[in-house]
Structures are given as structure tokens and as C-alpha cells.
Chimera marker file (.cmm) of the C-alpha trace (Angstrom):
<marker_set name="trace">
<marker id="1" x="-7.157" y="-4.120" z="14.346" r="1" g="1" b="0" radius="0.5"/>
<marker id="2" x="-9.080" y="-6.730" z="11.839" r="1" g="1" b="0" radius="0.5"/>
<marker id="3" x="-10.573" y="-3.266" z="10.219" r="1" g="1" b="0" radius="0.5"/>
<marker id="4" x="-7.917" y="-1.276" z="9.313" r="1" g="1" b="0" radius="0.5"/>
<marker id="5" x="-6.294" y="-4.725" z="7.959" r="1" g="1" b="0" radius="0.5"/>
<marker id="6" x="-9.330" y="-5.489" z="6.178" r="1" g="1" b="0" radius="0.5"/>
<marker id="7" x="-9.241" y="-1.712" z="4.840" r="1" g="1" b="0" radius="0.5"/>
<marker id="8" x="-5.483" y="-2.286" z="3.291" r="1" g="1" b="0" radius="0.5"/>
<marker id="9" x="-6.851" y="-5.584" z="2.018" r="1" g="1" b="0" radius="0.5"/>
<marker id="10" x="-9.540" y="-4.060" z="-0.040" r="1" g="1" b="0" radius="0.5"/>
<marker id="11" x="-6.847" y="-1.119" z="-1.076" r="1" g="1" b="0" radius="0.5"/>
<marker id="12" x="-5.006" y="-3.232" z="-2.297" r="1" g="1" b="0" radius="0.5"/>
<marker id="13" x="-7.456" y="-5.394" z="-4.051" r="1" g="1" b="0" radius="0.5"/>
<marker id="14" x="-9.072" y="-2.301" z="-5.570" r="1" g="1" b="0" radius="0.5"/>
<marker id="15" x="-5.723" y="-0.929" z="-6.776" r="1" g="1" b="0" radius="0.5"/>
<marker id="16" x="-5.480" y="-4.788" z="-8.550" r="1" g="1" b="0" radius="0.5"/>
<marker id="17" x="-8.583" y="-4.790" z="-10.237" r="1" g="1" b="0" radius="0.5"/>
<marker id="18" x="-7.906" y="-0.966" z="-11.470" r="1" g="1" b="0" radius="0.5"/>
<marker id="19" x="-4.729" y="-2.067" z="-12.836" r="1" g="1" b="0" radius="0.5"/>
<marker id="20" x="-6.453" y="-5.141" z="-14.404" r="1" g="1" b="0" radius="0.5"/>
<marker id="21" x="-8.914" y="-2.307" z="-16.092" r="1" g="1" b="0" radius="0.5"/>
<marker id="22" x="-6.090" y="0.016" z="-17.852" r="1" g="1" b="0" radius="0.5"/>
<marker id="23" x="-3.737" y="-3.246" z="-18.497" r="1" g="1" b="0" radius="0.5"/>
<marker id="24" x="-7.177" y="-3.949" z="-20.366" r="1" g="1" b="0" radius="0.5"/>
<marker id="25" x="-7.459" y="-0.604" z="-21.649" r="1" g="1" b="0" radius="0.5"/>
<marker id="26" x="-3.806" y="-0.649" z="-23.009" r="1" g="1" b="0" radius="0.5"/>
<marker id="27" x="-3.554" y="-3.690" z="-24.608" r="1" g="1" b="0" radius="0.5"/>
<marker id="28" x="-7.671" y="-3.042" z="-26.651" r="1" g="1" b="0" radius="0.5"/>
<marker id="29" x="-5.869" y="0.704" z="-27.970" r="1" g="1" b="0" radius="0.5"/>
<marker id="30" x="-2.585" y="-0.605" z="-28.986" r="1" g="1" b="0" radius="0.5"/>
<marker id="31" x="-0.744" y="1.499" z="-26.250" r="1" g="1" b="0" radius="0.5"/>
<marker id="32" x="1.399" y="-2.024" z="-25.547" r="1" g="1" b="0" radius="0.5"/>
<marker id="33" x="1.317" y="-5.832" z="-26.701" r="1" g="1" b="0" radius="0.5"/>
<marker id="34" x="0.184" y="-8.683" z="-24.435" r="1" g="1" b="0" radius="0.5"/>
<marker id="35" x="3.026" y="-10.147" z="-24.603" r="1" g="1" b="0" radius="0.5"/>
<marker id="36" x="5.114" y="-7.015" z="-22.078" r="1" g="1" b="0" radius="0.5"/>
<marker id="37" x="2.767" y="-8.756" z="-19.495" r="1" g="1" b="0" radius="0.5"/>
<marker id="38" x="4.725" y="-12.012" z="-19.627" r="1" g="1" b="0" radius="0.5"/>
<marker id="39" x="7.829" y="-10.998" z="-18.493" r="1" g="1" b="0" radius="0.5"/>
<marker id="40" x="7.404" y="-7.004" z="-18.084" r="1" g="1" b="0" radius="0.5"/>
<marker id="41" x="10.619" y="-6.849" z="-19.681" r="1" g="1" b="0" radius="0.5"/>
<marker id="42" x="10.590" y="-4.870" z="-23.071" r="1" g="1" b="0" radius="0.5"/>
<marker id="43" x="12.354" y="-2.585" z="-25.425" r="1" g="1" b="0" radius="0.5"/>
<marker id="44" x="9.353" y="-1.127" z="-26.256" r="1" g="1" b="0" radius="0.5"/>
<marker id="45" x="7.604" y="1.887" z="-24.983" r="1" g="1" b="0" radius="0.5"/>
<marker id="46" x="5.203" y="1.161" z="-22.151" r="1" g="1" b="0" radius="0.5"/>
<marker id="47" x="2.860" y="3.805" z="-21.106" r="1" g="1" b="0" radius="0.5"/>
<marker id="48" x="3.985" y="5.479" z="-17.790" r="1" g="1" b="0" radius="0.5"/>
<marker id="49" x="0.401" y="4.554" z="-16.297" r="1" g="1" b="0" radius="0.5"/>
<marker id="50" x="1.051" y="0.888" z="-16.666" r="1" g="1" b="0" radius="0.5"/>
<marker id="51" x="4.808" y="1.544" z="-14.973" r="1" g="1" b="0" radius="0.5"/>
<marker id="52" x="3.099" y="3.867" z="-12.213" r="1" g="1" b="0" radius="0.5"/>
<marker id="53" x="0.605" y="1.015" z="-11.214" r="1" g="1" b="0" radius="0.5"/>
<marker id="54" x="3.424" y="-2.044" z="-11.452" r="1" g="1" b="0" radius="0.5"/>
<marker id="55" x="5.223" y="0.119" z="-9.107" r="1" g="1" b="0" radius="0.5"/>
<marker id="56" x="2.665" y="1.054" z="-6.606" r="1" g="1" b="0" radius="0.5"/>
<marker id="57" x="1.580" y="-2.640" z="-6.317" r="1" g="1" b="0" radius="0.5"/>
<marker id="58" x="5.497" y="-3.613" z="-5.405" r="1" g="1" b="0" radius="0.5"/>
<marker id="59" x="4.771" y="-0.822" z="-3.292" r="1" g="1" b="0" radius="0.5"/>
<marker id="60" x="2.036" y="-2.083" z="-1.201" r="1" g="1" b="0" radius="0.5"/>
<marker id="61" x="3.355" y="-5.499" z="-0.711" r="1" g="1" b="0" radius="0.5"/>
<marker id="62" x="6.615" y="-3.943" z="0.929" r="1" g="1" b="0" radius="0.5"/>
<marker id="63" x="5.915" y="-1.133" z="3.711" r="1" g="1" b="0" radius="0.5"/>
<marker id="64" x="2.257" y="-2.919" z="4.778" r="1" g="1" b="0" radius="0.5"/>
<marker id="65" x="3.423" y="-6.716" z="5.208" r="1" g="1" b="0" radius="0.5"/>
<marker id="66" x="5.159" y="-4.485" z="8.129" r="1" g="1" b="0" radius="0.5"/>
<marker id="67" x="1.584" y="-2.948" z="9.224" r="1" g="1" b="0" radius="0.5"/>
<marker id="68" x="-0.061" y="-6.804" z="8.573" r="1" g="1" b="0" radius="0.5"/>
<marker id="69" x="2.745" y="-8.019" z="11.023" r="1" g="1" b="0" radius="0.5"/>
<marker id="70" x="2.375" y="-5.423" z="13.624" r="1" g="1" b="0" radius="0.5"/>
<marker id="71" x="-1.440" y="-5.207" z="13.770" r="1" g="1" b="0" radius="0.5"/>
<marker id="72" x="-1.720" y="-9.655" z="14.133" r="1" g="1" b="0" radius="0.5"/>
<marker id="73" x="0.987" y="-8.372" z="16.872" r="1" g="1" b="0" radius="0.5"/>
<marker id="74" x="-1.195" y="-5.893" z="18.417" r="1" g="1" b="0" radius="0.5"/>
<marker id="75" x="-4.036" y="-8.464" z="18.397" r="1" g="1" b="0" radius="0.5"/>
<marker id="76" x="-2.250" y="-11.155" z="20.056" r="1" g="1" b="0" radius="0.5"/>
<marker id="77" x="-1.139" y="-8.558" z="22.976" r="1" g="1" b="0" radius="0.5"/>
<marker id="78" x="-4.610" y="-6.856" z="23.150" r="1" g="1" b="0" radius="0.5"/>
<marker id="79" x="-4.571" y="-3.693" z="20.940" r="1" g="1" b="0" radius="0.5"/>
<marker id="80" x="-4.982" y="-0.497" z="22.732" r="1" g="1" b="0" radius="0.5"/>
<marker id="81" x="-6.945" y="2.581" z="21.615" r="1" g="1" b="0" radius="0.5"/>
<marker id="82" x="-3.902" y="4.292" z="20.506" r="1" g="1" b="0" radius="0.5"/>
<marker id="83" x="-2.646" y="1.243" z="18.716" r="1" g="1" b="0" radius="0.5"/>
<marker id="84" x="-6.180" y="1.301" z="16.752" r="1" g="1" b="0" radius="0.5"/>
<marker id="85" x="-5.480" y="4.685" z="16.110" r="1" g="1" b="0" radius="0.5"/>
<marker id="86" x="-2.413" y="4.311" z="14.591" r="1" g="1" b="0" radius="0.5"/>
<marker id="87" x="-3.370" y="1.628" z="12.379" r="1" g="1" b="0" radius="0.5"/>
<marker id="88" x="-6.157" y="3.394" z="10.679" r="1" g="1" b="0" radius="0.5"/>
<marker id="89" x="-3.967" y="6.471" z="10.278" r="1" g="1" b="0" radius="0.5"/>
<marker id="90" x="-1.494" y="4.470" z="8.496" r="1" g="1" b="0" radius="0.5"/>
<marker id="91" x="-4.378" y="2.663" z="6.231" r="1" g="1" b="0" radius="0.5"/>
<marker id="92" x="-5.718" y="6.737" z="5.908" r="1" g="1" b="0" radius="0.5"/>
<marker id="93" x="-2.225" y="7.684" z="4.279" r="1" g="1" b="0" radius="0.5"/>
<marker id="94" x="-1.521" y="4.795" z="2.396" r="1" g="1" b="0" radius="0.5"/>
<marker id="95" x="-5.608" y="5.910" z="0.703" r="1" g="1" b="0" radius="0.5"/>
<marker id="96" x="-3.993" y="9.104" z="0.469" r="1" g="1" b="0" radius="0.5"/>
<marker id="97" x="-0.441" y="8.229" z="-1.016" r="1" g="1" b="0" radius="0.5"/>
<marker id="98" x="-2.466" y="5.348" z="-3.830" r="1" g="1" b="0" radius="0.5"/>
<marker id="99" x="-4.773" y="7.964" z="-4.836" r="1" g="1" b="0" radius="0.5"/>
<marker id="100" x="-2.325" y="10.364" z="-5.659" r="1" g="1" b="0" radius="0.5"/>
<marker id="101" x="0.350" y="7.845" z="-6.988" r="1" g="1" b="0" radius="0.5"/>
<marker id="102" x="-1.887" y="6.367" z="-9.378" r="1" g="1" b="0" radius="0.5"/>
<marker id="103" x="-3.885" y="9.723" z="-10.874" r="1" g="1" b="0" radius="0.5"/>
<marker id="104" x="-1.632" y="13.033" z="-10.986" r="1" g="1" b="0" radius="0.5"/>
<marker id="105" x="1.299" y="11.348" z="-9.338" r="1" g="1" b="0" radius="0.5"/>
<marker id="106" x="3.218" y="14.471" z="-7.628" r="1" g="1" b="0" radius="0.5"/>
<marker id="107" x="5.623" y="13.243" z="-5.564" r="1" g="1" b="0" radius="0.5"/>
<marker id="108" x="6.149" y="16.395" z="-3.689" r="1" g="1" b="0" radius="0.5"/>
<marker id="109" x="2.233" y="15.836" z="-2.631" r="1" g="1" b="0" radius="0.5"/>
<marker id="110" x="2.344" y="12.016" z="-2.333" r="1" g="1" b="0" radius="0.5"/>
<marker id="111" x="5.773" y="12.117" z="-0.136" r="1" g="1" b="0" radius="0.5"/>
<marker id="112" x="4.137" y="13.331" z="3.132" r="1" g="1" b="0" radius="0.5"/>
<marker id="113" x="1.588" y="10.857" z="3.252" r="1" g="1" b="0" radius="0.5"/>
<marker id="114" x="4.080" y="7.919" z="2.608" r="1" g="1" b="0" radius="0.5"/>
<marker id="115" x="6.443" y="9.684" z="5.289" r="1" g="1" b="0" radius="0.5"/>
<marker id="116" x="3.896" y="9.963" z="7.698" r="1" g="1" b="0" radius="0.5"/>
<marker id="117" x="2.395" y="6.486" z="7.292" r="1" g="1" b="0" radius="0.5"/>
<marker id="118" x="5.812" y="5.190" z="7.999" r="1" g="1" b="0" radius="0.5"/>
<marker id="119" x="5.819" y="7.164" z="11.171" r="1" g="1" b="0" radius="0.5"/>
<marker id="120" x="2.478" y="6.093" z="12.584" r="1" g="1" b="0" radius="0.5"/>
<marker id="121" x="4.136" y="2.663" z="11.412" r="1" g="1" b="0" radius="0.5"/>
<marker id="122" x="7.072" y="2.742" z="13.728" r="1" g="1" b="0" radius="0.5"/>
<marker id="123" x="5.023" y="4.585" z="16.652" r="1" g="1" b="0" radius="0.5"/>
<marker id="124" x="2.578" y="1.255" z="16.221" r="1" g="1" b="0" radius="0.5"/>
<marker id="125" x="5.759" y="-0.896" z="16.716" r="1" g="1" b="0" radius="0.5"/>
<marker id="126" x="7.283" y="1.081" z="19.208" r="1" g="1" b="0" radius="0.5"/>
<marker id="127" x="3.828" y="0.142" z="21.026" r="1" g="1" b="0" radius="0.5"/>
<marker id="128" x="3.788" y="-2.917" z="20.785" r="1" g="1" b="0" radius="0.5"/>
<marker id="129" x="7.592" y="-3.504" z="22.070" r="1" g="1" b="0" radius="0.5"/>
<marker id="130" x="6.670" y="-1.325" z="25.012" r="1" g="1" b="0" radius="0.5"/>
<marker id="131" x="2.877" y="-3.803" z="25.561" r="1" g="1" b="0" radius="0.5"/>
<marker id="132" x="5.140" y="-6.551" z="25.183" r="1" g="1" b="0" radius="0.5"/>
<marker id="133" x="8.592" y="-5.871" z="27.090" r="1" g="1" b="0" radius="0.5"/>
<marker id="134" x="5.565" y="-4.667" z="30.210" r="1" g="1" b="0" radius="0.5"/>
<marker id="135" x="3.739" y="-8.791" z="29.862" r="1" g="1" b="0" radius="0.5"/>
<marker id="136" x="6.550" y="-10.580" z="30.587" r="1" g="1" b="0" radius="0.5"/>
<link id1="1" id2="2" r="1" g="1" b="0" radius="0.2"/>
<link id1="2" id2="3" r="1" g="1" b="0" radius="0.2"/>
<link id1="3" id2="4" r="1" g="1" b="0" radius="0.2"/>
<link id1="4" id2="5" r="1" g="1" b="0" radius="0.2"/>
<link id1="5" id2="6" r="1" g="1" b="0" radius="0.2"/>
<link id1="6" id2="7" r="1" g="1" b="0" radius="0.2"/>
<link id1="7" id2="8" r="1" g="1" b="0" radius="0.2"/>
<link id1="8" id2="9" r="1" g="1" b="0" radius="0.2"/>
<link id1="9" id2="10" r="1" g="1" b="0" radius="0.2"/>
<link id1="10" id2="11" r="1" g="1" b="0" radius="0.2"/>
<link id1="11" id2="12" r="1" g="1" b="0" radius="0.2"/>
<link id1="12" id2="13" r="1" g="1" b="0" radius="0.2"/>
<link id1="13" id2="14" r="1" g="1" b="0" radius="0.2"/>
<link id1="14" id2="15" r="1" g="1" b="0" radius="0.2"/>
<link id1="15" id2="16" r="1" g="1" b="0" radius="0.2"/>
<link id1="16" id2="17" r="1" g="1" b="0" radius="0.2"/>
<link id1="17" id2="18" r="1" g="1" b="0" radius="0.2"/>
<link id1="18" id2="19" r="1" g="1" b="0" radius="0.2"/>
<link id1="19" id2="20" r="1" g="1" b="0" radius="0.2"/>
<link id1="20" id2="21" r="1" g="1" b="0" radius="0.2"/>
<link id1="21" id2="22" r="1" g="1" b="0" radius="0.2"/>
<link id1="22" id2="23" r="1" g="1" b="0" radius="0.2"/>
<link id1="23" id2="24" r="1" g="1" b="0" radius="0.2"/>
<link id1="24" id2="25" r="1" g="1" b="0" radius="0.2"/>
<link id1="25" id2="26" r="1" g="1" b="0" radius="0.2"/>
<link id1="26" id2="27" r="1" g="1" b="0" radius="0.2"/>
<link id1="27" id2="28" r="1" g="1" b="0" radius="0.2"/>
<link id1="28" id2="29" r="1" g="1" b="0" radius="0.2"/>
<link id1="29" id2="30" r="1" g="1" b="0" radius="0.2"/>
<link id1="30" id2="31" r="1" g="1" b="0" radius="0.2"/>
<link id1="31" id2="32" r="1" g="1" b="0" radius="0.2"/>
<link id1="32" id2="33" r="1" g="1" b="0" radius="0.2"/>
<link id1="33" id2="34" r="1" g="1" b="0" radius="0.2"/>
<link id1="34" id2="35" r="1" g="1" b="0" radius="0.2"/>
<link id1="35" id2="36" r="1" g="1" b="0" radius="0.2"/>
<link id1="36" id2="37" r="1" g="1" b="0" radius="0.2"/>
<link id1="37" id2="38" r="1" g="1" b="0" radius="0.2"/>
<link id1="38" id2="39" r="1" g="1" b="0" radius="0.2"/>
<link id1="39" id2="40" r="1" g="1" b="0" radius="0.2"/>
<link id1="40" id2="41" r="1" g="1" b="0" radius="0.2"/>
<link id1="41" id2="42" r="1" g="1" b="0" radius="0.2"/>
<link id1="42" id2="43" r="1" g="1" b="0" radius="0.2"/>
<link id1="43" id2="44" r="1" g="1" b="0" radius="0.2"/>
<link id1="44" id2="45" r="1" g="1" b="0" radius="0.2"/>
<link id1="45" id2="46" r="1" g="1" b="0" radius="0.2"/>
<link id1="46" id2="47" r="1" g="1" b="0" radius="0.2"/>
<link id1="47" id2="48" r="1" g="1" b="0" radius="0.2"/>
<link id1="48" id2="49" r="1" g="1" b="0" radius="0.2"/>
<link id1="49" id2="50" r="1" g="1" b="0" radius="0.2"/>
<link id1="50" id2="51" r="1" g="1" b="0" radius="0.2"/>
<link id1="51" id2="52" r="1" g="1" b="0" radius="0.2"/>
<link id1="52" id2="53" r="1" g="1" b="0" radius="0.2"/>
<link id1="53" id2="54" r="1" g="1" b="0" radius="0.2"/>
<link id1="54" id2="55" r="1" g="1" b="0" radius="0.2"/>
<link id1="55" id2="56" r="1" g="1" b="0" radius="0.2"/>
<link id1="56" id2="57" r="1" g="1" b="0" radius="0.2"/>
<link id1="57" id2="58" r="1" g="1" b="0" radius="0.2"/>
<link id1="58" id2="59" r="1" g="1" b="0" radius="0.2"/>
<link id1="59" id2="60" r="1" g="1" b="0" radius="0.2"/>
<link id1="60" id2="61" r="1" g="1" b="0" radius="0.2"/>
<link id1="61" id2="62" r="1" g="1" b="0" radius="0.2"/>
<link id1="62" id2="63" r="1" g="1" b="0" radius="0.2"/>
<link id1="63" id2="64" r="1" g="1" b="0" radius="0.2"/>
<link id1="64" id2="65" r="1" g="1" b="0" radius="0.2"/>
<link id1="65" id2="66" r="1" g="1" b="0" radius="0.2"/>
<link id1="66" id2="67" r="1" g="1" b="0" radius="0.2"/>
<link id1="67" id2="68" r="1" g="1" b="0" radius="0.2"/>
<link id1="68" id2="69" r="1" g="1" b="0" radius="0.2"/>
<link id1="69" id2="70" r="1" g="1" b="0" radius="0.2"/>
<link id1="70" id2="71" r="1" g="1" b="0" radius="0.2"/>
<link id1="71" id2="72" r="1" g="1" b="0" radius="0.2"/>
<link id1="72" id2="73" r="1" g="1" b="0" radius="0.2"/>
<link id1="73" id2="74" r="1" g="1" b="0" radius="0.2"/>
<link id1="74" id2="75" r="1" g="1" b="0" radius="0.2"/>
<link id1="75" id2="76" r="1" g="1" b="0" radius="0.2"/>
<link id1="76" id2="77" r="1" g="1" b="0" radius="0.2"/>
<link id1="77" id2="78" r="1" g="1" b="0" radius="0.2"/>
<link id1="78" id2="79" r="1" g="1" b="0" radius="0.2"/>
<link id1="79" id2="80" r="1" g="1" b="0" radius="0.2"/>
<link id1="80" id2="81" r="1" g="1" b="0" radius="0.2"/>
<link id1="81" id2="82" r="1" g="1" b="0" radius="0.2"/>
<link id1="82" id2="83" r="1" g="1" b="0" radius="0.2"/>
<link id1="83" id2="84" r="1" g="1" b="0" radius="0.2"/>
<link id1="84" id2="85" r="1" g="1" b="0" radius="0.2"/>
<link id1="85" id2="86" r="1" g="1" b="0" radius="0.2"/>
<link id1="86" id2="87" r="1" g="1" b="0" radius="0.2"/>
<link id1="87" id2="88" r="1" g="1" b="0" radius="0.2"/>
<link id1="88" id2="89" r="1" g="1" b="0" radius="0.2"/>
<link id1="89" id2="90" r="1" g="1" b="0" radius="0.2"/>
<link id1="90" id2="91" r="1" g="1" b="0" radius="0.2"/>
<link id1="91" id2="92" r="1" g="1" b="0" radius="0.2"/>
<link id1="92" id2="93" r="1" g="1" b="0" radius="0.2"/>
<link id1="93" id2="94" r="1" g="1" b="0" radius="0.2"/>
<link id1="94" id2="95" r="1" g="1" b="0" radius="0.2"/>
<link id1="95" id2="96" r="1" g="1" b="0" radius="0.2"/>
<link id1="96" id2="97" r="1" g="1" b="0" radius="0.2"/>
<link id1="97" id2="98" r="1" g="1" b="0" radius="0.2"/>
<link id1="98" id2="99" r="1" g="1" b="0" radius="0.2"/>
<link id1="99" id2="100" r="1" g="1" b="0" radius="0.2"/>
<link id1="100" id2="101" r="1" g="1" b="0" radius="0.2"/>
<link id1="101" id2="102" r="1" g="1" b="0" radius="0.2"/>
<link id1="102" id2="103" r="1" g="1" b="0" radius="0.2"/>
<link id1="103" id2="104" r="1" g="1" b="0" radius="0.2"/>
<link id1="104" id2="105" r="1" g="1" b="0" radius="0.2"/>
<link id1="105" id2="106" r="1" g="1" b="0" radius="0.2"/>
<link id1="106" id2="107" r="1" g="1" b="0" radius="0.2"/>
<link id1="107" id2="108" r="1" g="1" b="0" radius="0.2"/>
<link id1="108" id2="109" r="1" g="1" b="0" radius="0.2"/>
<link id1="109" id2="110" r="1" g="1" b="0" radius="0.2"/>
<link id1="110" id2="111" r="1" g="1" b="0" radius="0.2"/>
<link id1="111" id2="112" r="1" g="1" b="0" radius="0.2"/>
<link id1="112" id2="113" r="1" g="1" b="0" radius="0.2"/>
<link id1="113" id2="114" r="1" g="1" b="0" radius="0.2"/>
<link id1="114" id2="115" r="1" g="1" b="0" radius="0.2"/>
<link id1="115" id2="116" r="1" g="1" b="0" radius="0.2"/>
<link id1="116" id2="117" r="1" g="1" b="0" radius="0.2"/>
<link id1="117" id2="118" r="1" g="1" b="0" radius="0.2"/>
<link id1="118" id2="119" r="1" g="1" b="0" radius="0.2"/>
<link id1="119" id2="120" r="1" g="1" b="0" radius="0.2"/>
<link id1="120" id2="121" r="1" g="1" b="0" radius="0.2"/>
<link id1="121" id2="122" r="1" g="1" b="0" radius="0.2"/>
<link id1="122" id2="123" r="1" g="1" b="0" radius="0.2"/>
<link id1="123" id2="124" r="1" g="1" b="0" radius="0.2"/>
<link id1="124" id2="125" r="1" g="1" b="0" radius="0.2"/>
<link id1="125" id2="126" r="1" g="1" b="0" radius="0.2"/>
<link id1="126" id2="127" r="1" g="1" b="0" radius="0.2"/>
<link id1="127" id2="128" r="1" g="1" b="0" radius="0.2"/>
<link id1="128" id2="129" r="1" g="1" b="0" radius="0.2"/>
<link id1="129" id2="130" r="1" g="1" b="0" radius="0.2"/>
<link id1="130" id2="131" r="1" g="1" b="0" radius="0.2"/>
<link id1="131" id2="132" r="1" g="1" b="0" radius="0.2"/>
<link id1="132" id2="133" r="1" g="1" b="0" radius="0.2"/>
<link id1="133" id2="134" r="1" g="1" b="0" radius="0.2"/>
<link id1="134" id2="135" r="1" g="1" b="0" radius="0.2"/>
<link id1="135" id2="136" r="1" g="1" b="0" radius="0.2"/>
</marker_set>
């Protein structure tokens, strides 16, 4: 379970420092003033890349502090090969669903991965209920 926790760690670190790049990028071609990054609060026009990647970063601090919770869960009751499994499909579609979110952004094609990373999600929980409820 450490890897695929470790793997949403670094996704979400690399979708930081890539939003740290076109913040960068934005602010050196006039595209939006520093100052929208105080507050991000503003009447003016911010570029819909810089709104994209301020929402996928909400994004992956709501849905994954669930998968961080389950898989220290899973650890503490002795993951099984399935709940590996599901772990690293969820990290696989949440890959999937930042990749598409933050280039060409079609939600028709970034919907299934979120969907079915939320239902490897609950199957992992559902998992770890049934480990658990079966140790007592």
C-alpha cells in the first residue's frame, strides 16, 4: 500500500510544480497580475488554464485523503492482494483523469476515469470493513 500512496504523493506534487510553471508562465506574458495569486479573487480575466489547475488541485486533496485513509487502513489490517490492486487502480485513474483535466480537458473523456476511481475507492473500503468486521 506505501506505493500506490507514494504514487498519488508524487501526482500530486508533480501537478504542484506544473502549476507553479504556467502560474510562472502567466504572470512573465501578462496573461494575469501577481497580485490574483493573493487572494484568487478577481474581476479580471484569468486564463482558464490557471482556473483548470486551481481546480484539479482542490480536486486531489478531496476524493484521495479518502484513498490516504483507507490504504494506512489496509496497512494496519494487513492489505490483501486485491486491496493492492485496488489501490493502484485508483492511483492509475486518478493519472488518467489529471492528465486529461489539465491538457484537453474533455469531461466526457475525463468522467469515466474519475467514476471508476471512485468505484475501486469504495470496493477498497468495502474491503477493509469486511477484513475488519472478520478480526474482531
Amino acid at each position: 500500500m506505501i506505493l500506490p500512496m507514494f504514487a498519488m504523493v508524487l501526482l500530486t506534487f508533480f501537478v504542484l510544480i506544473y502549476g507553479l510553471r504556467i502560474r510562472v508562465s502567466a504572470v512573465k506574458t501578462g496573461a494575469v497580475d501577481v497580485s490574483y495569486f493573493k487572494t484568487f479573487q478577481t474581476e479580471a480575466n484569468v486564463p482558464e488554464r490557471l482556473l483548470q489547475h486551481k481546480n484539479h488541485v482542490d480536486n486531489l486533496f478531496q476524493v484521495p485523503t479518502l484513498f490516504y485513509a483507507a490504504a494506512v487502513c489496509a496497512l494496519i489490517l494487513g492489505p490483501s492482494p486485491l486491496m493492492v490492486s485496488l489501490a493502484w487502480c485508483f492511483v492509475a485513474t486518478r493519472i488518467v483523469h489529471s492528465y486529461i483535466h489539465l491538457t484537453y480537458n474533455n469531461v466526457l473523456h475525463r468522467a469515466p476515469a474519475f467514476v471508476l476511481g471512485n468505484i475501486c475507492l469504495m470496493v477498497l473500503w468495502i474491503n477493509i470493513v469486511i477484513k475488519s468486521s472478520n478480526t474482531n
